[in-house]
C-alpha positions, 0 to 999 in steps of 0.5 A, a space after each residue: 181320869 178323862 185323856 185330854 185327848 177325850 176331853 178335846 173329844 167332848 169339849 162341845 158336848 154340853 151345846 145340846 144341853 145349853 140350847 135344851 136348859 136355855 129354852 127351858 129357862 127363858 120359857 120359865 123366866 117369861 112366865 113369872 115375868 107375865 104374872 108380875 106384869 099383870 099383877 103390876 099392871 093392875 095394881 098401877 092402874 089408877 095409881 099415878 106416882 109421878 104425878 105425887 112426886 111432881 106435887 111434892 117438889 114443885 107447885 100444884 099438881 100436874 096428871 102424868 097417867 094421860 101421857 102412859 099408855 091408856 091414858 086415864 082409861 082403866 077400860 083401855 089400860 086393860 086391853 093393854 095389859 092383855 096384848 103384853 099378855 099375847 106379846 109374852 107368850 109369842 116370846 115364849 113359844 118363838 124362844 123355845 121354837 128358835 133353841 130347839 131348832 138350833 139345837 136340831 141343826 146343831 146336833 146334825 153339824 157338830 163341827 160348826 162351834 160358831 152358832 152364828 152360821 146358824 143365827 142366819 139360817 133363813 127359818 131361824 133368822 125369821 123366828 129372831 126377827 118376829 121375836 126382836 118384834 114381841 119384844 119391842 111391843 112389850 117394851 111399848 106395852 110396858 108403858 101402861 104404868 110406871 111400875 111395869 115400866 119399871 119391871 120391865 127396865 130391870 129385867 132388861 138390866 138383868 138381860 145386860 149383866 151376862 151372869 150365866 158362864 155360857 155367856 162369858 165362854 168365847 166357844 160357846 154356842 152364839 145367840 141372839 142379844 134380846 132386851 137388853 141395853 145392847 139392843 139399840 132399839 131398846 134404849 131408843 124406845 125407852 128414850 123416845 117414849 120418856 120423851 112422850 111422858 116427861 118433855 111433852 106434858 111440859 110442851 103441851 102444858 105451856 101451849 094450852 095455857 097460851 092457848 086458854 090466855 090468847 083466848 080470854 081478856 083482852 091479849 096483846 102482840 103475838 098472843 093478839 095475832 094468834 087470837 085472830 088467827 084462831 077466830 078466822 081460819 076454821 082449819 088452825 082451829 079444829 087444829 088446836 083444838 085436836 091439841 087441846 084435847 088429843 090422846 097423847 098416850 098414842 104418840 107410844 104406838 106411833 113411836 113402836 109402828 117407826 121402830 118395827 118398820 127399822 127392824 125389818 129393814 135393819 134385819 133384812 140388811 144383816 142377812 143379805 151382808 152376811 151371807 154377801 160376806 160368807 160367799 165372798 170368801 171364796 176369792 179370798 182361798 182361792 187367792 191363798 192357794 193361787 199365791 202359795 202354790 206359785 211361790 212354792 214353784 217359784 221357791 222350788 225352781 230356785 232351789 230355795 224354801 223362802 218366800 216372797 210376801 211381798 208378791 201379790 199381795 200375800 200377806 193381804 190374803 192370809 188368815 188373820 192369826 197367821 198376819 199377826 203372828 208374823 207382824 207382832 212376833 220373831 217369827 222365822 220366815 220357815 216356820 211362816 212357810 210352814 204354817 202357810 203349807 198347812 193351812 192350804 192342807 186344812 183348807 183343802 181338806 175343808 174343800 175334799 169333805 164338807 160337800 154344801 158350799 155354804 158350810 165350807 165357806 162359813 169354815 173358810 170364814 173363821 179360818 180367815 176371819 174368827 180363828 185366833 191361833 193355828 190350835 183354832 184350825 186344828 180342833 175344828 179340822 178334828 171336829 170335821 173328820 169325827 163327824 162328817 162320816 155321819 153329817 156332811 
């Protein structure tokens, strides 16, 4: 039978696996997902099922193709279907790219059990960028026809389920959150491109008959107006008629150019906060330790082993399970002081073995932000001192 001491040992040893199995499934997964798309993709070419269920329920018929990408044009909607072809394989390649260097980086500091440290190193952090990019274009790509779309919508709700267990397991490794309905890009795209497909036709429906009404017989008030503005302004009418005969499929890529503008900018914004964050954790140590170490003088020069948490603040600049327990429970304020002493030991000895800052101020972080219990400090305190001989 396996102590639990080796067990503590090995508790993380699958995370090499996970990022290895990972990337194998996601490279699998894609790959079927590519030839459905296709196989969906030109099975629904010609197809158009929303214009079938509009004749069924309501009078007349009404093409909804020209609102999806490509329009009516079987030529274009397969130049479609091939970029989602080249979008799926960017995913592909960037995905296993993206896990196998987590997983490298991961092997070489074992002791960082939050991925997240990774997540913005700033090669990583590139590679997740152009991947949150792909997938925005194949969610925009998907649009060609109603059954991609609804492919694709599944898919995304499958992404949103979390059914593996690695994904349920607050230690396990942290990755990216890809197409699922978590993204907020995913569910603005898909509600903006509905818009395109369901609102627009109806707007534009009643604006060219309007249009063809204003222009016929013999029109009255507003439509009267209109009619003459036509007639006598050259530009309004080059306008409308652009309206009257414009590809509307387009508004897709205009809505996808906006939504990959954001990513960047959102992505470069997460970056520059974290690291900002990360570093700003210094002051907060160096304040525990300047706190601790004056009321430890002042307690012993009083002969007394209390502590005054009122002074400077102490409570402010503790780690956040320590302030918990001591607001939440009975806890004796000698045991606290106790806690506070060790603490100080961990952080200390964070600062004696592991030599890059920003690692030691990404350990620092946890303690005083993630950690949940004292038991938190202990076991990433051990996974230091079993690893850095070899990896700080």
């Amino acid at each position: 039978m396996i102590s639990k001491n080796k067990l503590k040992k090995t508790n993380l040893s699958y995370y090499s696996w996970f990022f290895r199995w990972r990337g194998l499934f996601d490279t699998f997964f894609w790959t079927i997902f590519a030839f459905l798309f296709v196989f969906l993709g030109k099975k629904g070419f010609e197809t158009d099922i929303l214009g079938k269920i509009y004749g069924l329920v309501a009078d007349g018929g009404k093409n909804f193709n020209q609102y999806f990408l490509g329009g009516e044009s079987v030529v274009e909607k397969s130049k479609i279907l091939n970029y989602a072809i080249f979008f799926i394989m960017a995913i592909i390649v960037l995905n296993f790219i993206s896990f196998q260097v987590n997983r490298y980086l991961w092997r070489k500091d074992r002791y960082i059990e939050n991925n997240k440290f990774y997540l913005h190193n700033k090669w990583i952090f590139i590679i997740n960028t152009l991947i949150h990019i792909a997938y925005a274009c194949l969610l925009t790509a998907s649009f060609v026809s109603i059954f991609t779309l609804i492919l694709t919508l599944l898919v995304i709700t499958f992404n949103s389920w979390g059914l593996f267990p690695w994904q349920k397991n607050a230690k396990d490794p942290q990755i990216e959150c890809y197409f699922s309905w978590k993204d907020q890009y995913v569910r603005k795209i898909i509600l903006y491109s509905t818009i395109i497909i369901f609102v627009v036709p109806i707007i534009i429906g009643r604006l060219q008959a309007f249009h063809n009404n204003a222009l016929a017989g013999s029109p009255e008030g507003f439509a009267k107006a209109y009619n003459t503005l036509i007639t006598s302004n050259l530009a309004v009418r080059n306008v409308m008629e652009l309206v009257m005969q414009g590809s509307y499929n387009l508004f897709h890529w205009f809505v996808l150019l906006w939504f990959v503008k954001n990513i960047i900018s959102d992505r470069q914004g997460e970056f520059a906060n974290f690291w900002t964050e990360i570093n700003g954790i210094e002051k907060r140590v160096d304040n525990l330790k300047h706190y601790y170490y004056y009321q430890e003088s002042l307690s012993i020069a009083n002969n007394s082993t209390l502590i005054d948490l009122g002074d400077y603040n102490y409570l402010e600049n503790s780690p956040k399970f320590m302030i918990k327990d001591y607001l939440e429970g009975d806890l004796d304020i000698k045991d606290f002081a106790e806690k506070n002493r060790k603490t100080i030991r961990v952080i200390e000895f964070f600062d004696a073995q592991i030599k890059y800052p920003s690692k030691r101020n990404f350990l620092n972080w946890c303690l005083f932000n993630d950690f949940d219990s004292w038991e938190d400090c202990l076991r990433t305190k051990r996974l230091v001192s079993e690893r850095i001989g070899r990896f700080a």
